[in-house]
C-alpha positions as CSV (number, residue, x, y, z in Angstrom):
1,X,-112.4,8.7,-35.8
2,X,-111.4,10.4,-39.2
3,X,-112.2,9.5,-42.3
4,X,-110.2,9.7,-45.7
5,X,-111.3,9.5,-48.6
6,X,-108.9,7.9,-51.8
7,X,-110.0,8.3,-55.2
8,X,-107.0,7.5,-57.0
9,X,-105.2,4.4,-55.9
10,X,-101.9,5.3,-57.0
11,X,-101.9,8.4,-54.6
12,X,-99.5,7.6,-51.8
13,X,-101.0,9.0,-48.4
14,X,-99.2,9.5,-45.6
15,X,-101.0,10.3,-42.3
16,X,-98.9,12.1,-39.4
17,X,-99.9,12.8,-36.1
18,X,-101.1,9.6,-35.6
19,X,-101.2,8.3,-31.9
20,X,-102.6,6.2,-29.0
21,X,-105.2,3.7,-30.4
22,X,-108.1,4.3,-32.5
23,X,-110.2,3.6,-35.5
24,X,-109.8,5.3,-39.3
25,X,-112.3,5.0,-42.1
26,X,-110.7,4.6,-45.4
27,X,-112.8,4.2,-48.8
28,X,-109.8,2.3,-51.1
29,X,-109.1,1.0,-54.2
30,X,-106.2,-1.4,-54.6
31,X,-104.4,0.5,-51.8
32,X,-101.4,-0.7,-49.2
33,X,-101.3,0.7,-45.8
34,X,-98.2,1.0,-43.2
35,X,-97.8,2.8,-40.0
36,X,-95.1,4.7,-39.0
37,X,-93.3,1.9,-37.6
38,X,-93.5,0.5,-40.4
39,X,-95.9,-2.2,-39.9
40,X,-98.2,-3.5,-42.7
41,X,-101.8,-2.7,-42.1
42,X,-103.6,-3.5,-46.1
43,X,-102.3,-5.2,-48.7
44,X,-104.1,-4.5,-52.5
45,X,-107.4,-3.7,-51.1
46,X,-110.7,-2.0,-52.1
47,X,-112.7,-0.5,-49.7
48,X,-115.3,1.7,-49.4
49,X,-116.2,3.4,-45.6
50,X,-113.9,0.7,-44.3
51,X,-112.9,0.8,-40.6
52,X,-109.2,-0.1,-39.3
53,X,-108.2,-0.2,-35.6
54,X,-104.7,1.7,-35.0
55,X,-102.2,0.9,-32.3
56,X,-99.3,3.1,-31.4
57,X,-99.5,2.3,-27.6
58,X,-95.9,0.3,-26.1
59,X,-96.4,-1.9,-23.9
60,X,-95.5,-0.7,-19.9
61,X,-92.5,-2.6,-18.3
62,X,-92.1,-2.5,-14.8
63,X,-89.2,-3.4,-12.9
64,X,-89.1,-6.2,-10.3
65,X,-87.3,-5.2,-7.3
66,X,-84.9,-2.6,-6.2
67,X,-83.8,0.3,-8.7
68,X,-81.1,1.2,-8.0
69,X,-79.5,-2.1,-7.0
70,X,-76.5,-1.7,-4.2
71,X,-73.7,-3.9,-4.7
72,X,-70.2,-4.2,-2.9
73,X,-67.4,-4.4,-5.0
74,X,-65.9,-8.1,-5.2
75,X,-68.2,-9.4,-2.7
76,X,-71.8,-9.3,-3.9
77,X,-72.6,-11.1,-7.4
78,X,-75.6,-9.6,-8.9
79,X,-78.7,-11.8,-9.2
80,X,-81.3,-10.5,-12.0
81,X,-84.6,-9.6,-10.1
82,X,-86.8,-9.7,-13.9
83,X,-89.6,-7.8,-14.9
84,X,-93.0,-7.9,-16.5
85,X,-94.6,-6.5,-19.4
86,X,-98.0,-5.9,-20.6
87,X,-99.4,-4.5,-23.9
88,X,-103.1,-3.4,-23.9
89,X,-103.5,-5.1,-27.2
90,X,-101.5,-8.5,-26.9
91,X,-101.6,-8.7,-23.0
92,X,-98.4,-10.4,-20.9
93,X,-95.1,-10.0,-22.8
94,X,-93.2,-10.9,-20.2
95,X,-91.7,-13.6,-21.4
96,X,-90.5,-11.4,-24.9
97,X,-88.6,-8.9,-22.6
98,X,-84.9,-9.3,-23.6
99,X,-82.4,-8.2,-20.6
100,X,-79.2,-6.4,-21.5
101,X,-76.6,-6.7,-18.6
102,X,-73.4,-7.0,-20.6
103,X,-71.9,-3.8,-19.5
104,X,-71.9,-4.8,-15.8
105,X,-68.8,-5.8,-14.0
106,X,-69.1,-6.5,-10.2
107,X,-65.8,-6.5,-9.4
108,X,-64.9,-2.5,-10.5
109,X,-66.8,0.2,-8.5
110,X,-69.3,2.1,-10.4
111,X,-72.7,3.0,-11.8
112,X,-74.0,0.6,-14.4
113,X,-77.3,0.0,-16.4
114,X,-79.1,-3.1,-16.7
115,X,-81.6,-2.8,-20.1
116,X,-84.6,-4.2,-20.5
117,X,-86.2,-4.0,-24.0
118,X,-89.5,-5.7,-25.5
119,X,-91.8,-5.1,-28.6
120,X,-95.8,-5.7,-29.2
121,X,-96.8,-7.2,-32.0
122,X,-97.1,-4.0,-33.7
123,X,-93.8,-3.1,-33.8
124,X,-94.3,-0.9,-30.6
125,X,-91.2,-0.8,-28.6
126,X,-90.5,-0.3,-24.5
127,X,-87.2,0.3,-22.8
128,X,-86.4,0.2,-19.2
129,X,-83.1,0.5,-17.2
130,X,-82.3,-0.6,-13.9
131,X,-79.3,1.2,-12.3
132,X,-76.5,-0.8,-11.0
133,X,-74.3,0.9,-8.4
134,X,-71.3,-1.3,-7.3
135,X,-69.5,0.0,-4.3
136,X,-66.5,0.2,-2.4
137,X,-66.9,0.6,1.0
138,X,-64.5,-2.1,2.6
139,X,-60.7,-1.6,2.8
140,X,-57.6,-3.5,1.8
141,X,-56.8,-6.6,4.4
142,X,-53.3,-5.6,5.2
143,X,-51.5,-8.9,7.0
144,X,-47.7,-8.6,8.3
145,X,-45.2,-11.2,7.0
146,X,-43.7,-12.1,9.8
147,X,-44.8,-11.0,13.4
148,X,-45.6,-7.6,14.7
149,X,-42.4,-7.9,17.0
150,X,-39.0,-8.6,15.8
151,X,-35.3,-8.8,17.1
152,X,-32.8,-7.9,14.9
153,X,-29.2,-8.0,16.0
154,X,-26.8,-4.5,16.5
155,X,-24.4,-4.1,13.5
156,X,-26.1,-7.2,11.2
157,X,-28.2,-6.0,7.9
158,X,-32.1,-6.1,8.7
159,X,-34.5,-7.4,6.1
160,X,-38.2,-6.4,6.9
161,X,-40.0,-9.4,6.3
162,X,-42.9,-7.0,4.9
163,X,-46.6,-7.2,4.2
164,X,-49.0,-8.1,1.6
165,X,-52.2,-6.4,1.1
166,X,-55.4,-7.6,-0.8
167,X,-58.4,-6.1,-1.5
168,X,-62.1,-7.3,-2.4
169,X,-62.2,-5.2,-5.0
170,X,-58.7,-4.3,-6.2
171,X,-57.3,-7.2,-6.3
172,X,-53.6,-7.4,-4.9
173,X,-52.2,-3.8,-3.9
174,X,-49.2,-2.2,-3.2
175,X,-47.9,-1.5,0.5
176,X,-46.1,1.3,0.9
177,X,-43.6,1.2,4.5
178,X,-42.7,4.4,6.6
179,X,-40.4,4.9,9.0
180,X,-36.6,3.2,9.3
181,X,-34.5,1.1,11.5
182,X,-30.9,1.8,12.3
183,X,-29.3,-1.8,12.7
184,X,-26.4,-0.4,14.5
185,X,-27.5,1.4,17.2
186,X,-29.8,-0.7,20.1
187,X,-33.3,0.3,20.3
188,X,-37.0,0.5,19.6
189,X,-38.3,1.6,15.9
190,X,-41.4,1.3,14.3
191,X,-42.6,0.8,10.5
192,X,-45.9,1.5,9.5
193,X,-47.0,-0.2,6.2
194,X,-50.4,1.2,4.5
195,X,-52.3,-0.2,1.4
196,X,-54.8,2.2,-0.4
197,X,-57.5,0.7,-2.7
198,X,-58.5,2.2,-6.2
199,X,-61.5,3.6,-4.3
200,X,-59.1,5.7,-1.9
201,X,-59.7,3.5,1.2
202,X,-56.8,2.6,3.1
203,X,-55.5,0.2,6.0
204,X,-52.8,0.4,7.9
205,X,-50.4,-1.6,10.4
206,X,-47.1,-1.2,11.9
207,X,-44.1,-4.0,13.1
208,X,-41.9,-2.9,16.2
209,X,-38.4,-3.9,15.2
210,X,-36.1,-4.1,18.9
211,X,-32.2,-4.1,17.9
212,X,-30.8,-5.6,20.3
213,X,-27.1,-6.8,21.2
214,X,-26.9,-10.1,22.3
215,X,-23.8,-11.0,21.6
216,X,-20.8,-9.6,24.1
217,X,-17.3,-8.4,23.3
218,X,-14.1,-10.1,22.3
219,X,-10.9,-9.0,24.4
220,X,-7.9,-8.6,22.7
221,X,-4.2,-9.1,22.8
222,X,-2.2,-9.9,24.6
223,X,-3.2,-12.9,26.1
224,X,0.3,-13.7,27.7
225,X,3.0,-11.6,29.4
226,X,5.9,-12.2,31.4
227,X,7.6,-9.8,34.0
228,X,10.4,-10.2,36.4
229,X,10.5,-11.4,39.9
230,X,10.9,-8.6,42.1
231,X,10.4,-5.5,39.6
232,X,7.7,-3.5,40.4
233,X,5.5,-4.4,36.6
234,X,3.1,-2.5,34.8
235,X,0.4,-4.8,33.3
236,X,-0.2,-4.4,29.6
237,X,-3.4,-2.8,28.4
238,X,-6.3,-4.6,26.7
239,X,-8.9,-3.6,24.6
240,X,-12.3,-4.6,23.7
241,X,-14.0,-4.9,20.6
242,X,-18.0,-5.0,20.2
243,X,-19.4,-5.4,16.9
244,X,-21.9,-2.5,17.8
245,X,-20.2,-0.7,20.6
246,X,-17.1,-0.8,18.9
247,X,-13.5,-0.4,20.3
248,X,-14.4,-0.3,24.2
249,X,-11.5,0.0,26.9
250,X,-10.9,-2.7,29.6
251,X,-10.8,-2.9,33.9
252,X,-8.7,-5.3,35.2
253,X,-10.9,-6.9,38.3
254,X,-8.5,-9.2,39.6
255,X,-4.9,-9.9,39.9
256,X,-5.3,-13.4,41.0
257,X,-3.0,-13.1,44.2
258,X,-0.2,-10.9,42.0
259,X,1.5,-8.2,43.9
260,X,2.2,-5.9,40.6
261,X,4.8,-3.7,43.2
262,X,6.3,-6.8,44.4
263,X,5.8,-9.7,42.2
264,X,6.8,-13.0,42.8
265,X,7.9,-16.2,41.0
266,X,4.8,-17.7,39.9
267,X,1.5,-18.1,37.1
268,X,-1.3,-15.9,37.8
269,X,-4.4,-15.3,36.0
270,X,-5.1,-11.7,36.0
271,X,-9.0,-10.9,34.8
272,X,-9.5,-8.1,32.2
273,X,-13.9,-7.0,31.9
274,X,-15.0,-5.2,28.9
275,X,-18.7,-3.7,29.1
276,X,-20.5,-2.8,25.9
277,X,-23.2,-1.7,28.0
278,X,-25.9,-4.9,27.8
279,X,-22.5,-7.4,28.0
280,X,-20.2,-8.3,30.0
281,X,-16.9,-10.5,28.7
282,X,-14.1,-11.2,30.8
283,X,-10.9,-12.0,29.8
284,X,-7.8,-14.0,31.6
285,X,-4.3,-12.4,30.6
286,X,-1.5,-15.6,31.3
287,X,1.2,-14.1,34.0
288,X,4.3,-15.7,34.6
289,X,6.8,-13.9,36.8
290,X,9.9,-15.3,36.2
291,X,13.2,-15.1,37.5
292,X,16.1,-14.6,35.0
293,X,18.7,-12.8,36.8
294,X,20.7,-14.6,39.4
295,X,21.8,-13.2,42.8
296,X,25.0,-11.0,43.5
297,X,27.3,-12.1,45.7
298,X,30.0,-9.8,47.1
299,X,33.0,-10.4,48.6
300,X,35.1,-8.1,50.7
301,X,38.5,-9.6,50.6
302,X,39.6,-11.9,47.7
303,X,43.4,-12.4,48.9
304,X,45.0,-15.6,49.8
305,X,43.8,-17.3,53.1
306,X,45.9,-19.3,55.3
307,X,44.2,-22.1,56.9
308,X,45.0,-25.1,59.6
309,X,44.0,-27.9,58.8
310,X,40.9,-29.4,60.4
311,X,39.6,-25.8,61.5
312,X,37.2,-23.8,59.9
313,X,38.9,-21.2,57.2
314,X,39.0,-17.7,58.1
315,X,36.9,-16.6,55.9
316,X,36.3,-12.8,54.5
317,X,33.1,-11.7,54.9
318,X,30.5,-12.3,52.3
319,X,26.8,-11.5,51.2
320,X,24.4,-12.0,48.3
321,X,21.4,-10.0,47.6
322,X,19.1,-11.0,45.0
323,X,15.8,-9.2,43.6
324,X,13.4,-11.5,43.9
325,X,14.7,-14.3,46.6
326,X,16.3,-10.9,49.2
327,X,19.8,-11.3,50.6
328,X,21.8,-13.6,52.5
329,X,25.5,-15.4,53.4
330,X,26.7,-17.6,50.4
331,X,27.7,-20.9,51.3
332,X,31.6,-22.2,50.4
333,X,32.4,-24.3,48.0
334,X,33.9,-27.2,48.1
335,X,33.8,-26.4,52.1
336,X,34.8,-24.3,54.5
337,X,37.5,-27.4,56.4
338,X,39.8,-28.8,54.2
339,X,43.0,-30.9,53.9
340,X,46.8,-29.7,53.9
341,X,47.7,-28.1,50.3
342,X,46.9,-25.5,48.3
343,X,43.2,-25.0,47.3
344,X,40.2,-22.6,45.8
345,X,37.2,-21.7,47.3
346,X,34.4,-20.0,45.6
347,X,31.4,-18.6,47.8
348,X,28.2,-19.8,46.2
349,X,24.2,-18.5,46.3
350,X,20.9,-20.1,44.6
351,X,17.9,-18.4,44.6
352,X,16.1,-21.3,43.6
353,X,16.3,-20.4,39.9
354,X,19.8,-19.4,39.3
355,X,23.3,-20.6,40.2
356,X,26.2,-18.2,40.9
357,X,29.9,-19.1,42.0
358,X,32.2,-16.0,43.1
359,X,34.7,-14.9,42.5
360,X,35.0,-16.4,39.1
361,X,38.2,-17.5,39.3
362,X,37.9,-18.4,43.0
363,X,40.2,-17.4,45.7
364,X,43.4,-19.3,46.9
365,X,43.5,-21.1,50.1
366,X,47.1,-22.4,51.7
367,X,45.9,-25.1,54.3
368,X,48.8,-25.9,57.0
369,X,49.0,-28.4,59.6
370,X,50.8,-26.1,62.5
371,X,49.1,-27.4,65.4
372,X,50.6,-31.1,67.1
373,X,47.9,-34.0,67.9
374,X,46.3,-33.7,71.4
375,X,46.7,-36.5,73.9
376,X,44.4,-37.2,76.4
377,X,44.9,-39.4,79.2
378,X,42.7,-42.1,79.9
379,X,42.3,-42.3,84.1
380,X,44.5,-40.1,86.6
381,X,47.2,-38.4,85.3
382,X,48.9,-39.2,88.6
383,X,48.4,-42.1,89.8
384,X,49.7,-44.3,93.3
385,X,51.2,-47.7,93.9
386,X,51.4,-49.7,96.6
387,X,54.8,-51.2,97.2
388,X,54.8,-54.9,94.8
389,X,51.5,-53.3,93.1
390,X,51.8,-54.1,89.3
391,X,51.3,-50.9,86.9
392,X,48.5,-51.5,84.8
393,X,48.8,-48.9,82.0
394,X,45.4,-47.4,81.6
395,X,46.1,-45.7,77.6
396,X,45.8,-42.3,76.1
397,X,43.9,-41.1,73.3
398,X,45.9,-39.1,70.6
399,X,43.7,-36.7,68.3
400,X,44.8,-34.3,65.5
401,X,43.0,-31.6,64.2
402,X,44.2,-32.6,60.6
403,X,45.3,-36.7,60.9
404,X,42.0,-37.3,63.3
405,X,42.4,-40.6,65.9
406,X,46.3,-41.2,66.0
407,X,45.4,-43.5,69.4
408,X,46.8,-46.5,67.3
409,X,50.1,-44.8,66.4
């Protein structure tokens, strides 16, 4: 304890180095009395040898709980643990301590200070801090739209579907894709998407995209053809079109009973394949092997011919050929037997699709009737009689090669 000493009240006495708690002596005379802080200790007073108790003691905070406090970032909310406080002059001042947690924000990573602050009745003031740490240590959920396998067809446009990626603590994110996918040519590709969170943590995922082709080839033109009966034919070519493969030749891989060295009148169906190489389409090219041209018919001798009539003409000698029906002797027309007079005859051949008369103007024909009817007896040419025996007349029978039955004449 020290003691002062103030003889003139209107001295103004300032004592430094003042600390802890303790007792001064002070002999005044209409004084006033502060501490550092500020607070008032006399007021107008007059004393002599007077005793005053000092305070410059805080009071002593202490911290419930954990310091530092762990958090994770968007997951865990912070829940104030408190503290006490006690003065050794006015005892529990708890319930004065005034918490500062303003500054903290649980959903962005980081070190943060929680303050505590409280005063005695003196004006003495305490702090304390509690350290916050809010961290990141779970990564982005990464989730596929879409599945993890898709089919996406040769030649078409593919649209990833794509992936969205969230994270406790950052909130939606960015996803970035690597790799590519070539829609036109058939196979197996893989794109790997990956978020990254402001605290560097990543997640990743991948889709396997399969281009496939599905769909065959189209075959085209010609879709008909015609050919002669008879002519060796040379089928047209076909080609194939794939909308991945592109322009792809064609097999024929059957002729449908068509003889392409020897073809005959007739519809066939002749089969034409294209392969893109995961398709098969088969096309039916429409044959029809026709017969336009008619058969040739020759004739050796086109002169005049002398016939009798009722007998066969003597005819010159004749043939058709024909390239799809072969060959042959040409009937007559009108006939090969025919009455007295002048006539034509033209030898005629069908080979079952054309008609042909030759010679076109025909050749002439004199029919005569040199030859006299023929009578035949009817019983014995020689017959015998008895002596008184009536002659019964047995007939004849008269035939002409040109008149026919002349019996009645």
């Amino acid at each position: 304890m020290d003691d002062f000493y103030l003889a003139n009240s209107n001295r103004q006495v300032i004592l430094n180095n003042l600390g802890g708690e303790g007792v001064i002596r002070l002999d005044l005379l209409n004084a006033t009395a502060n501490d550092l802080f500020g607070a008032q200790l006399i007021q107008n007073t007059s004393t002599v040898g007077q005793t005053y108790e000092l305070d410059f003691v805080p009071p002593v905070i202490t911290l419930n709980g954990d310091n530092p406090v762990i958090l994770e970032c968007g997951v865990d909310s912070y829940v104030e643990p408190g503290a006490t406080a006690v003065d050794t002059r006015d005892g529990d001042l708890t319930g004065s301590i005034v918490i500062d947690s303003s500054g903290l924000n649980t959903g962005v990573a980081g070190t943060y200070q929680v303050l505590y602050t409280v005063s005695d009745s003196l004006g003495n003031l305490a702090q304390a801090a509690r350290t916050v740490v809010v961290q990141d240590t779970i990564p982005p959920t990464l989730a596929l739209l879409g599945g993890s396998t898709v089919y996406a067809q040769c030649h078409y446009p593919f649209n990833d579907p794509g992936a969205v990626a969230f994270d406790t603590c950052g909130g939606n994110l960015p996803v970035t894709v690597t790799g590519s996918v070539d829609p036109d040519t058939v196979g197996t590709y893989v794109l790997t998407y990956t978020a990254t969170d402001p605290s560097g943590l990543s997640s990743q995922t991948s889709r396997t995209v399969l281009v496939v082709d599905t769909i065959p080839p189209s075959i085209g033109a010609p879709s008909t053809f015609t050919a002669l009966c008879g002519t060796p034919l040379t089928l047209p070519s076909r080609f194939g079109y794939d909308l991945c493969a592109g322009v792809l030749p064609t097999a024929i891989v059957d002729l449908g009973g068509l003889d392409p060295m020897a073809p005959v009148t007739g519809s066939y169906q002749v089969a034409y394949e294209a392969d893109d190489g995961f398709n098969l389409t088969t096309s039916y090219l429409a044959v029809s092997v026709v017969d336009n041209e008619p058969p040739v018919i020759t004739v050796e001798d086109t002169s005049l011919i002398i016939g009798e009539c009722g007998m066969p003409l003597p005819l010159p000698n004749a043939f058709w050929t024909d390239n799809c029906a072969g060959s042959g002797i040409p009937e007559v027309s009108p006939g090969t037997i025919l009455p007295v007079g002048s006539h034509w005859i033209w030898f005629t051949a069908n080979d079952g699709q054309n008609q042909i008369y030759e010679p076109a103007d025909g050749i002439p024909v004199e029919v005569y009737d040199t030859l006299p009817p023929n009578i035949i007896l009817n019983g014995d040419s020689v017959m015998t009689l008895n002596c008184g025996e009536t002659y019964v007349e047995p007939g004849a029978v008269a035939l002409d090669l040109c008149e026919g039955d002349l019996t009645t004449t």
